[in-house]
C-alpha positions as CSV (number, residue, x, y, z in Angstrom):
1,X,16.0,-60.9,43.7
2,X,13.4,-62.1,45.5
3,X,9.9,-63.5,44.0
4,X,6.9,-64.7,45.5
5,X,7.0,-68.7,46.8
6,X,10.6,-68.4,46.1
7,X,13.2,-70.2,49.4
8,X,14.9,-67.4,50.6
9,X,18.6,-67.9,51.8
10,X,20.7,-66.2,54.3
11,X,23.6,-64.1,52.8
12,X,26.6,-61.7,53.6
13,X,27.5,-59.1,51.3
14,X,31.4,-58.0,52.0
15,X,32.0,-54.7,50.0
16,X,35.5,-54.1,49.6
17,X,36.4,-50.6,50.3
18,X,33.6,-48.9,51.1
19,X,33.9,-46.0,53.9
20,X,37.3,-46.3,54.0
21,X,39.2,-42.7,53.0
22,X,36.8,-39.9,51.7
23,X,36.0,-41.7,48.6
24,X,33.0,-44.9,48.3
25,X,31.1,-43.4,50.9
26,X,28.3,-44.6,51.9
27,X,25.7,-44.1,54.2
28,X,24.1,-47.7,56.0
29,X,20.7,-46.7,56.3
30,X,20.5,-45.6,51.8
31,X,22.5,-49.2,51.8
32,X,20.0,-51.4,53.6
33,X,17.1,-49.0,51.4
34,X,18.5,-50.4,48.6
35,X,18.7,-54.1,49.6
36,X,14.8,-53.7,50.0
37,X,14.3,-52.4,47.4
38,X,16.1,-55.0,45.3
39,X,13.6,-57.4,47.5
40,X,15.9,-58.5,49.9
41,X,14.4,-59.3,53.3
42,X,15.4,-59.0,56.9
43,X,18.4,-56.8,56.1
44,X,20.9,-55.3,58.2
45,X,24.0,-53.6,58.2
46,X,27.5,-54.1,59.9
47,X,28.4,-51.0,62.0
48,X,29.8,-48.3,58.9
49,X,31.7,-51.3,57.4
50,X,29.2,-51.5,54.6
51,X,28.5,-55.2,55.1
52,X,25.2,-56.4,55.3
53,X,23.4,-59.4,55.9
54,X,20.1,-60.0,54.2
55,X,17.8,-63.0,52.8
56,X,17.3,-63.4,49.0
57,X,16.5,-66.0,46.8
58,X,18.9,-67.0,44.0
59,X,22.6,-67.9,43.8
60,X,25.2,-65.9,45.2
61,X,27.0,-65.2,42.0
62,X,23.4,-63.4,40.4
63,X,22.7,-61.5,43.7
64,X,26.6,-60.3,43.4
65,X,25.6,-59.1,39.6
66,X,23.0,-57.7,40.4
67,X,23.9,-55.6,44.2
68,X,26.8,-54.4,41.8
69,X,24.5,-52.9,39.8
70,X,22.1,-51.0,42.1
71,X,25.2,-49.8,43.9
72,X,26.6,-47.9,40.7
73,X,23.0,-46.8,40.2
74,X,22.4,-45.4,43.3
75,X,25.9,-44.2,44.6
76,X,27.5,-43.9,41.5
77,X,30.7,-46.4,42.0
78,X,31.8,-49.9,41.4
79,X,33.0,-51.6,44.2
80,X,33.7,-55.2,44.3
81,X,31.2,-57.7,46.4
82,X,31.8,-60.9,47.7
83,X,28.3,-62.6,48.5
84,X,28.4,-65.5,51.6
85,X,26.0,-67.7,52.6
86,X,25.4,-67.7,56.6
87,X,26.1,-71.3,56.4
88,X,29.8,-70.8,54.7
89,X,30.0,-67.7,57.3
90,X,29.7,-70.2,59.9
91,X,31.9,-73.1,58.9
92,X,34.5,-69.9,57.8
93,X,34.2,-69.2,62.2
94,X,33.8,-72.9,62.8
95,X,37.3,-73.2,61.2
96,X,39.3,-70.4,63.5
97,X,41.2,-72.2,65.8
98,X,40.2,-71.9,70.1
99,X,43.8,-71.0,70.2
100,X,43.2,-67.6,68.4
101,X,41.7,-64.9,70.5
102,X,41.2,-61.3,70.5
103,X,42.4,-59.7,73.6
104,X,45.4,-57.2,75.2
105,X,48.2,-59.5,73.4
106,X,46.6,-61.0,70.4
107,X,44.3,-60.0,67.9
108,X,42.9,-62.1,65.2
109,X,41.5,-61.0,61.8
110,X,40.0,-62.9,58.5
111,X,40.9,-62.2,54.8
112,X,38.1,-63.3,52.4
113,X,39.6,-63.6,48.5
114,X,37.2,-64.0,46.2
């Protein structure tokens, strides 16, 4: 995804249902192996959630195409993906109103659809 003198933007990858229930497991560590080796850079994982933020160059729709891809390759499933810049995941948090906390009474949550 990445080639040489290429921009590199900041992305989220959302899997949906991964590590959730005994089946689509996977493990973060063989996740963020296979961002590299895909040519992402500065990747990282999300706690077992299997969302990871990474750098690539491209469009978001092509990196989707392609993460889908690797994933079936290497852990033998499909699972859908839902590819964010760090600018849209921003203006996404931007958006949540100061009202809307997470404490003992309240607790607020975000649905992406893709």
């Amino acid at each position: 995804m990445h080639k040489g003198g290429q921009k590199l933007t900041g992305f989220v990858a959302l899997f949906r249902g991964i590590n959730v229930g005994k089946t689509k497991r996977v493990e973060m560590a063989r996740l963020k192996s296979m961002f590299e080796s895909l040519g992402c850079a500065d990747v990282s994982t999300y706690i077992n959630s299997g969302n990871v933020i990474f750098a690539a160059g491209g469009k978001a729709e092509n990196i989707g195409n392609v993460i889908a891809s690797a994933l079936d390759r290497e852990f033998g499933f499909y699972a859908d993906i839902l590819i964010k810049t760090r600018i849209e995941m921003k203006k996404i948090a931007g958006a949540i109103p100061a009202a809307w906390r997470n404490d003992s009474v309240q607790k607020t949550e975000v649905a992406y659809l893709s």
